[in-house]
N, C-alpha and C positions, 0 to 999 in steps of 0.2 A: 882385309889389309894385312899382310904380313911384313915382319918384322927383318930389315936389314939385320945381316950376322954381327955380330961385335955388338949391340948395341943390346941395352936391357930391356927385357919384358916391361912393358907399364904395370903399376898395380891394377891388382883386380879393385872392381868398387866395393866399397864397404860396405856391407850388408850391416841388416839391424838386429840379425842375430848376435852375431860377434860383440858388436855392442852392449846392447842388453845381456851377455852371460858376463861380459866383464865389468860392468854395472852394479850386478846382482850380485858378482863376488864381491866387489870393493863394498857393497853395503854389507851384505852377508858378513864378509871379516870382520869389520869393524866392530857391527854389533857382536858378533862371538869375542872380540880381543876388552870391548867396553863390560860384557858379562863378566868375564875373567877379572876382570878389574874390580867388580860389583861382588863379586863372591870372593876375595880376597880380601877386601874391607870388610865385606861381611862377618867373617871369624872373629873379628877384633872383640864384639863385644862377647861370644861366647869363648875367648881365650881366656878376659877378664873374670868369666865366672868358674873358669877351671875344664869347662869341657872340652877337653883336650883331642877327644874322638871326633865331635863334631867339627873342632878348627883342621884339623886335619883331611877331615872329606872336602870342605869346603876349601882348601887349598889344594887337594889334587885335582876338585873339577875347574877350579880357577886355572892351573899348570894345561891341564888338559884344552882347556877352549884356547890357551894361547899356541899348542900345537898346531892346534887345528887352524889359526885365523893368521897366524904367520902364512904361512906356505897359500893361505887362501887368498891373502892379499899381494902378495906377491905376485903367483900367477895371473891374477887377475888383471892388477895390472900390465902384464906384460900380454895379454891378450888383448885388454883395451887397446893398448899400443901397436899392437898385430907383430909382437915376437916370437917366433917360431920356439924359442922355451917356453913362454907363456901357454903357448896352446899344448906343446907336449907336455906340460907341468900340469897343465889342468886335465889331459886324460888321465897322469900319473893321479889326483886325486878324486877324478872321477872313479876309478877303478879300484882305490880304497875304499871310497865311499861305497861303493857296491858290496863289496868283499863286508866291509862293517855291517850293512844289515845283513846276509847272509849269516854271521858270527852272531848278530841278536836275535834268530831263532831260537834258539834250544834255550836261551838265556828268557827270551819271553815266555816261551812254553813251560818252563818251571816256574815261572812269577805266577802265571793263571792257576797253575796245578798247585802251588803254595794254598791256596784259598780254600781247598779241601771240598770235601763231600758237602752239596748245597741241596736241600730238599729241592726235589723234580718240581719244577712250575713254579718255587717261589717267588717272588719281585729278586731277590736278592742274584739269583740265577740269572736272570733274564737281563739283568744293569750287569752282572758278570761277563756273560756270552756276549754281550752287545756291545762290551767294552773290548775282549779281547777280536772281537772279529772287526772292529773300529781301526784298531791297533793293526791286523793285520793287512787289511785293507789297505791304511795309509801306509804300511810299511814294501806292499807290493806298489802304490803307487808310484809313492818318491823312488821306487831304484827302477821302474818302468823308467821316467823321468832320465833318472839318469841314465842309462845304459840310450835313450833316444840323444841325447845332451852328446855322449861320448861318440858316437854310433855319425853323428852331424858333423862333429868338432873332426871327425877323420875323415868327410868328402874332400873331393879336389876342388870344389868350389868354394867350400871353404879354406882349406890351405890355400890355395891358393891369394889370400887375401895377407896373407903371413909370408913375412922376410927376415 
């Protein structure tokens, strides 16, 4: 059936991808902006005893998860909705999100190298290797994940779903 001139495309149907990534992000922010929230209260009691270093971490990872769950909830909603920012916003932080664990390479490879010389074969090597290869594993997963997440969110059949 094609479409008299002047007159608007119909939308496309809604898939259950689109769905579920804007789903996942409204929960995802959430619990990131509720952590934030959970580790800023958290300092209080260690303010009261003076440790001013630790109120301090604990308030820039608080600052930090509400970067991250702003713009997360945003986007998200605006993909549940099928808004064409919504979906460009979320390859914008798709595409951070990649770029970040790429940045936490060399930052994990010094965390394992921190642990120094482990006798060959001991238990202690073996819960070491097995953690950082754990660590690497799920770190090539999740940005597999993502880069397929980003890779989806730019078909025509999915735009397509977005106005």
């Amino acid at each position: 059936m094609t479409i008299p001139p002047g007159l608007p495309k119909p939308p496309a149907p809604r898939t259950a991808f689109v769905t579920s990534l804007g789903w996942t992000g409204l929960i995802g922010g959430a619990l990131s902006a509720l952590t934030g929230v959970m580790e800023w209260f958290a300092a209080r009691p260690f303010a009261e005893q003076g440790f001013i270093d630790i109120v301090l971490k604990l308030k820039q990872y608080a600052v930090l998860s509400w970067v991250g769950a702003i713009p997360t909830l945003i986007f998200s909603w605006g993909v549940l909705h099928r808004r064409e920012w919504g979906r460009k916003g979320m390859l914008v932080l798709i595409a951070v999100a990649v770029l970040a664990h790429l940045a936490l390479l060399p930052t994990l490879r010094q965390a394992f190298a921190g642990a120094g010389e482990l006798a060959p074969g001991s238990l202690l090597e073996a819960v070491l290797n097995t953690a950082k290869w754990t660590t690497y594993g799920a770190l090539a997963v999740a940005t597999a994940v993502m880069l397929w997440l980003g890779r989806k969110l730019a078909t025509s059949p999915v735009k397509d779903e977005f106005c």
